[in-house]
C-alpha positions as CSV (number, residue, x, y, z in Angstrom):
1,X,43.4,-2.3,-18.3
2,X,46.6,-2.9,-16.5
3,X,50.0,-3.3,-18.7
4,X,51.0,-7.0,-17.4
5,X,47.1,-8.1,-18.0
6,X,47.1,-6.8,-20.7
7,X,50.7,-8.3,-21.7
8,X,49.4,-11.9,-20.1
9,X,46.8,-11.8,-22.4
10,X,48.4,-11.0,-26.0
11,X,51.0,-13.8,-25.3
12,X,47.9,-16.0,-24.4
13,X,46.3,-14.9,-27.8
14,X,48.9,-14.7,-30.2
15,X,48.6,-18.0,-31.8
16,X,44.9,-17.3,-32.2
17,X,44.9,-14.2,-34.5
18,X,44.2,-10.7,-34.6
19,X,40.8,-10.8,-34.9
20,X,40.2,-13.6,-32.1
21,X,42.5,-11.4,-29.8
22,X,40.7,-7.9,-30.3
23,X,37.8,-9.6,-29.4
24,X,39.4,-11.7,-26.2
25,X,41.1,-7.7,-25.2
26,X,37.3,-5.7,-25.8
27,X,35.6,-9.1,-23.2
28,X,38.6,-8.9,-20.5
29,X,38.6,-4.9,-21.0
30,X,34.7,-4.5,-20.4
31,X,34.5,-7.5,-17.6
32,X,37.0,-4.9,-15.7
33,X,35.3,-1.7,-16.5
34,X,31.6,-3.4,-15.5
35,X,33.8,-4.4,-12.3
36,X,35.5,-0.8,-11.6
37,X,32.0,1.0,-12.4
38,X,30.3,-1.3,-9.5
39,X,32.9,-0.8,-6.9
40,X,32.5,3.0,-7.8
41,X,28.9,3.6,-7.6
42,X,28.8,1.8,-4.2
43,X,32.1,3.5,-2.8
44,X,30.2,6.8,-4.3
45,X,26.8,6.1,-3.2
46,X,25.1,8.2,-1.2
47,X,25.9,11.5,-2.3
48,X,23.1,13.2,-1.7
49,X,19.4,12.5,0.8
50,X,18.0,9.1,1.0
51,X,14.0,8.7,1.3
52,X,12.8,5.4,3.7
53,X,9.1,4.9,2.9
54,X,7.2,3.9,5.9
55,X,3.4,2.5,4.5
56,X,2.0,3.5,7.9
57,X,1.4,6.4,10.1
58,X,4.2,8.1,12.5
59,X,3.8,5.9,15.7
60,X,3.5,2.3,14.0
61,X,5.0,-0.6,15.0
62,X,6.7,-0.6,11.6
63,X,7.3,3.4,12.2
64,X,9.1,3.0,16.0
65,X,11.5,-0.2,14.7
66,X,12.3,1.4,11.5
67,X,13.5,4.9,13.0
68,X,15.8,3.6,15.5
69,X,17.9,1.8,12.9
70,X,17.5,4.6,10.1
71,X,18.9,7.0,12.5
72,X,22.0,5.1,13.1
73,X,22.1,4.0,9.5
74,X,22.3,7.9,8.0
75,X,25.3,9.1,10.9
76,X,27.6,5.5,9.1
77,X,26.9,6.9,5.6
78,X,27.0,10.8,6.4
79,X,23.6,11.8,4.4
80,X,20.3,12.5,5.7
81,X,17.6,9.8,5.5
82,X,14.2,11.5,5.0
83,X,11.6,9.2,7.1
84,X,8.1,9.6,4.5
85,X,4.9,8.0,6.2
86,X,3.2,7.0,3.7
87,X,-0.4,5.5,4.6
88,X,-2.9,4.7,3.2
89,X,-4.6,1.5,1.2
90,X,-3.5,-0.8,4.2
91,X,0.3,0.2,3.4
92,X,0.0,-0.7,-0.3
93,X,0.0,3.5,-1.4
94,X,3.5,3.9,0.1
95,X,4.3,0.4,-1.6
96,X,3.6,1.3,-4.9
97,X,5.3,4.4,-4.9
98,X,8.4,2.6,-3.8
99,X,7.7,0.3,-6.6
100,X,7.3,3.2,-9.4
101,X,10.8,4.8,-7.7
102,X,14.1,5.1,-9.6
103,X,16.5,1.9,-8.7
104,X,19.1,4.1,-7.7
105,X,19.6,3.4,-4.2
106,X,17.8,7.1,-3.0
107,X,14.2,5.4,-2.3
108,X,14.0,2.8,0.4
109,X,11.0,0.6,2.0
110,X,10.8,0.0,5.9
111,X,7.8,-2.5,5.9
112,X,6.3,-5.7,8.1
113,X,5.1,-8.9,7.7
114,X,1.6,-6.4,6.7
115,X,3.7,-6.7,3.3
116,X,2.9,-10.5,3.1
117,X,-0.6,-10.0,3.9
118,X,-1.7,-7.2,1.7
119,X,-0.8,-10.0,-1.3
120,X,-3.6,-12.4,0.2
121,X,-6.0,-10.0,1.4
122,X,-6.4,-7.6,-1.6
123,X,-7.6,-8.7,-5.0
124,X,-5.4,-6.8,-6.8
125,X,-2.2,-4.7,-6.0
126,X,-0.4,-1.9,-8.4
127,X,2.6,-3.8,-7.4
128,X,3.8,-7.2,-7.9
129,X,4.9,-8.3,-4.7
130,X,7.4,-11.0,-5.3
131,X,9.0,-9.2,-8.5
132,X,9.2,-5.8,-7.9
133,X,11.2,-5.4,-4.7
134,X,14.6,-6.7,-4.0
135,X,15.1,-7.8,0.0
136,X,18.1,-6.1,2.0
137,X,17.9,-7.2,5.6
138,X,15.4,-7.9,8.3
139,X,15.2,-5.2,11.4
140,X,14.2,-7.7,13.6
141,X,11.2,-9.7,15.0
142,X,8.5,-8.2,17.4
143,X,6.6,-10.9,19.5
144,X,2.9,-10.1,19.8
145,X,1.9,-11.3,22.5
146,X,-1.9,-12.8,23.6
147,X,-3.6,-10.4,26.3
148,X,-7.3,-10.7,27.8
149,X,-9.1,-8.4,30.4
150,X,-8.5,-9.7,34.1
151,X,-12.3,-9.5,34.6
152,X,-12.4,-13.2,32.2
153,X,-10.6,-14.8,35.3
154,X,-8.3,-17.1,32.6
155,X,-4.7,-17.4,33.8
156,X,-3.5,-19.9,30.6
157,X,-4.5,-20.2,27.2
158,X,-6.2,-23.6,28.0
159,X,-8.6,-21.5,30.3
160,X,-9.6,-19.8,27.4
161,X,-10.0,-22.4,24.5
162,X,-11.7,-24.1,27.6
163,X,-14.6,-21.0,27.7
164,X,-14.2,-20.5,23.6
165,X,-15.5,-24.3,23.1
166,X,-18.0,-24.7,25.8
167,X,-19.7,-21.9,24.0
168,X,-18.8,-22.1,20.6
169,X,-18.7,-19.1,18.6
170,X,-19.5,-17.2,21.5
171,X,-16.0,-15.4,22.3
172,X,-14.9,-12.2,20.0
173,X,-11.2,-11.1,19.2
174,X,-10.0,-7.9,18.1
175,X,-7.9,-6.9,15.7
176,X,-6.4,-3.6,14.4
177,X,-8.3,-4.1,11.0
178,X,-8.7,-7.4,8.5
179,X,-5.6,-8.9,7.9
180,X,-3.9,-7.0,10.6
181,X,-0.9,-9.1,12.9
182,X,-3.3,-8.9,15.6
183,X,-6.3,-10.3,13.2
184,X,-3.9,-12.7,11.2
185,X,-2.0,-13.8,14.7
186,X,-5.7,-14.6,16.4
187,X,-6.7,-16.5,13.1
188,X,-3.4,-19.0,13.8
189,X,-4.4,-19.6,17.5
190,X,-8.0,-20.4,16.6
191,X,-6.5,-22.6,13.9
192,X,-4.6,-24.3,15.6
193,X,-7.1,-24.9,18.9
194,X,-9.7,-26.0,17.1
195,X,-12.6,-22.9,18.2
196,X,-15.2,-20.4,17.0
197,X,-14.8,-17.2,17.8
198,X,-16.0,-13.6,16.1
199,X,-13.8,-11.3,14.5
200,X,-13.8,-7.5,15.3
201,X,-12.1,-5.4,13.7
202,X,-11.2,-2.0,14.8
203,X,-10.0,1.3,12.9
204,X,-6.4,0.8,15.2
205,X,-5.3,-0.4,18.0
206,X,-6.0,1.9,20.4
207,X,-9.9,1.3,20.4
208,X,-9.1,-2.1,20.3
209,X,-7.1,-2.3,23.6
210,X,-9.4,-0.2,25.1
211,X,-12.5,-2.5,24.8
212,X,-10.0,-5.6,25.7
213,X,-9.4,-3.9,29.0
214,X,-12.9,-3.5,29.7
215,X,-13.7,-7.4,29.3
216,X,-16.0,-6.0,25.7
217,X,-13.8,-7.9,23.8
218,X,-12.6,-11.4,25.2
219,X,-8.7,-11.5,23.9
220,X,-6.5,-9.6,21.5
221,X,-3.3,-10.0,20.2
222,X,-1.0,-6.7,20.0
223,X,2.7,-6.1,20.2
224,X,4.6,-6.4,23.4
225,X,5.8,-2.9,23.8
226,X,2.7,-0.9,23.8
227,X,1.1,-4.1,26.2
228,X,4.1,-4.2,28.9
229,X,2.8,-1.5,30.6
230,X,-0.5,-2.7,31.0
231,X,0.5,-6.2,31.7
232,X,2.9,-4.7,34.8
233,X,-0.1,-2.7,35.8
234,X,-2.4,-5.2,36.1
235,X,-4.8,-3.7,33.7
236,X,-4.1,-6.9,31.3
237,X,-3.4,-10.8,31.8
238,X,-0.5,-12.0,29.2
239,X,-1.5,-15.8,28.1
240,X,1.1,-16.5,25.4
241,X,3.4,-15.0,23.2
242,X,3.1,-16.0,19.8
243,X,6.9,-16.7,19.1
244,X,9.1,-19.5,18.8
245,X,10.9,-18.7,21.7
246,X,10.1,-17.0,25.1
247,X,10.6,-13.0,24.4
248,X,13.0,-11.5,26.5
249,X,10.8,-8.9,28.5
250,X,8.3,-11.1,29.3
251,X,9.9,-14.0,30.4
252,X,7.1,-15.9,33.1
253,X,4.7,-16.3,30.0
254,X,5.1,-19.2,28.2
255,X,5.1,-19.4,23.7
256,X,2.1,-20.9,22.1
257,X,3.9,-23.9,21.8
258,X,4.5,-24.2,24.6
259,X,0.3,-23.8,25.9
260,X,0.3,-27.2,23.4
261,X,-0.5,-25.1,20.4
262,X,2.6,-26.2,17.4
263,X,1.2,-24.2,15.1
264,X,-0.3,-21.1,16.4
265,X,3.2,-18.8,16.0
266,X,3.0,-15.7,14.5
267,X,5.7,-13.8,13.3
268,X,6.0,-10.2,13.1
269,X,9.0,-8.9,11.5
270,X,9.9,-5.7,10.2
271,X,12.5,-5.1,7.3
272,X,14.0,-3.4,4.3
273,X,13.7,-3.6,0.7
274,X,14.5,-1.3,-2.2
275,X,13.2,-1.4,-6.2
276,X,14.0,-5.1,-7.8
277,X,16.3,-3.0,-10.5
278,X,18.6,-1.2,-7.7
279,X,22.7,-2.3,-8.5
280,X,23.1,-5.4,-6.5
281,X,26.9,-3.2,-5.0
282,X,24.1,-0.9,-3.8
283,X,21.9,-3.6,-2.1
284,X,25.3,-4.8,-0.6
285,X,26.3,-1.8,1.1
286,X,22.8,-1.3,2.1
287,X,23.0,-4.5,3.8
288,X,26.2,-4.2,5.2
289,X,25.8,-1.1,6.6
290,X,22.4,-2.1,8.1
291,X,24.0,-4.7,9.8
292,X,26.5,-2.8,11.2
293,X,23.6,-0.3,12.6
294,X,21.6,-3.3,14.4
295,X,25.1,-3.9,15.9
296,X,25.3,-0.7,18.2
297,X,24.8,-1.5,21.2
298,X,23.1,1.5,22.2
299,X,20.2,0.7,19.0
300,X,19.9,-2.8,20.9
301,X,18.9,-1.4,23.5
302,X,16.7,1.1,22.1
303,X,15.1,-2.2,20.5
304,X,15.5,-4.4,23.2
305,X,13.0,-1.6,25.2
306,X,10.5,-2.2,22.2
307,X,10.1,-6.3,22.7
308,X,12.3,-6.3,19.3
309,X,14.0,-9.9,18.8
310,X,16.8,-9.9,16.7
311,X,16.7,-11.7,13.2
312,X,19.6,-12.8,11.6
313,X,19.7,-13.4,8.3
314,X,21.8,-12.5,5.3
315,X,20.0,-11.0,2.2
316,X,19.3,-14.4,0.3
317,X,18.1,-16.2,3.6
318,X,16.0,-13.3,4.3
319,X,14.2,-13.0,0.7
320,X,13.2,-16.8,1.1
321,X,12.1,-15.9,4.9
322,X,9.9,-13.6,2.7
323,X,8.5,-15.5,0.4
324,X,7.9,-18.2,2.5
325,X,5.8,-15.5,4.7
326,X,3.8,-14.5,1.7
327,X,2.9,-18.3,0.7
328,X,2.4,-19.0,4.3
329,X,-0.2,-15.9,4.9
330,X,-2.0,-16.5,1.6
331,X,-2.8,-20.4,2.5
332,X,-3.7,-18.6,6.0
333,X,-6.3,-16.3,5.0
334,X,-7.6,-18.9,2.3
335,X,-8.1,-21.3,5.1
336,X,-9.7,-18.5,7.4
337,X,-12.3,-17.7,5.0
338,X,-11.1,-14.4,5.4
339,X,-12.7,-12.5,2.2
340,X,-10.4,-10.4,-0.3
341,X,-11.1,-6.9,-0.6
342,X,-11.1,-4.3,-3.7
């Protein structure tokens, strides 16, 4: 403790007694040590290589977000971030083992709005979803955006809610598995239209786009960078993104709002977390630092190329932005019918 606090707080004490003042001295002495212990182990952390866990194969969404701001985040801190795909389980393998790790700071989670659905679409989880992880910062928002074969002949989303309810129950969706963003974002449009329509699943999204382009399967929702392509080559018709606002490299095609439909958006964000336990001076210069890598103008770009929107949002606003998700998605798939799996 330093000799004028120290000095400060004898005269404060003396009236009180030796006994009362020891006591006051040991508080004020371990409040500062608690304090100087913190503001070391954040100035000291890392010191050695961080692991990011990434609950999905190389090539993911998730994956391609996630490594353009790792990259940038391990040259500000000067250690190596290890990049661990860890599939399997619909994500929840590599989510667990982030939820078993030591909350030290070394063992990091890049993960999706998937997170939020895993909690309605599985029965049980070997995590607890809302308890065990601690929120850093989101990496940003990726539109998905609604795409149907050119064969169909529909230009708007109306053309297609028009063909989906003169024949109910006759159109089919795909998605990149059950509680997917493509299956989850097609549930919200149907929701919010008022249609039938038949849900396929596929093993990824490959051989779903595929049949789409075809005209097998009537519409799919996917993100925007892997359908840009195909939208500029004519090999797919964009109806609607499923964002608040129009994204950025697609600007002709209008939100689902703005088709009429208030409550067909679907967000799919991507973000960090860490173990619920990890120092909170840890979980600050996680953020801070994270922030500062989204700020680089040439990892804009790289996300800007990707259809990424950013998201801004501090760590407190972006742990209620999560558990918002997860109550919104459960009272989604409830509402869906869409059954839980073992």
């Amino acid at each position: 403790m330093p000799m004028n606090t120290r000095r400060h707080l004898q005269d404060v004490i003396g009236p009180m007694g030796a006994l009362a003042g020891a006591v006051m001295l040991l508080t004020a002495s371990a409040a500062i040590l608690a304090l100087t212990v913190a503001t070391a182990t954040a100035q000291a952390w890392p010191t050695r290589p961080i692991l990011a866990v990434i609950p999905f194969s190389a090539g993911n969404a998730n994956d391609v977000v996630g490594r353009v701001v790792l990259d940038q985040l391990s040259q500000q801190l000067g250690e190596p971030i290890v990049i661990e795909n860890r599939a399997g389980a619909g994500g929840t393998t590599g989510v667990a083992f982030v939820a078993k790790a030591a909350p030290d700071g070394y063992t990091i989670l890049v993960h999706s709005s998937t997170f939020s659905a895993a909690q309605a679409i599985y029965k049980s989880l070997p995590y607890d979803t809302l308890h065990d992880f601690a929120s850093i910062i989101p990496l940003g928002l990726q539109p998905t955006v609604l795409v149907t074969s050119p064969s169909k002949g529909w230009k708007t989303v109306a053309d297609l809610i028009s063909a989906a309810r003169a024949k109910p129950g006759s159109l089919t969706f795909a998605s990149a598995g059950i509680g997917s963003a493509s299956h989850l974002a097609a549930e919200r449009l149907r929701f919010s239209a008022g249609f039938q329509a038949l849900h396929v699943p596929y093993r990824g999204p490959n051989e779903a786009l595929s049949d789409v382009i075809t005209g097998r399967i009537d519409f799919y929702f996917l993100p925007i960078a892997p359908a840009l392509p195909l939208i500029n080559d004519g090999k797919l018709v964009a109806l609607a993104v499923s964002t608040a606002n129009r994204a950025a490299s697609l600007p002709n095609v209008p939100t689902t709002a703005e088709a009429g439909l208030k409550d067909a958006a679907y967000h799919f964000w991507t973000g960090l977390f860490v173990p619920e336990q990890t120092p909170k001076s840890i979980i600050t210069r996680l953020y801070d630092e994270t922030r500062k890598a989204l700020a680089v103008p040439t990892v804009q770009e790289r996300l800007l190329k990707l259809g990424v929107d950013p998201m801004s949002m501090d760590t407190a606003e972006f742990d209620a932005y999560f558990r918002e998700d997860v109550r919104s998605t459960v009272k989604l798939v409830r509402d869906a019918g869409i059954p839980q799996t073992d």
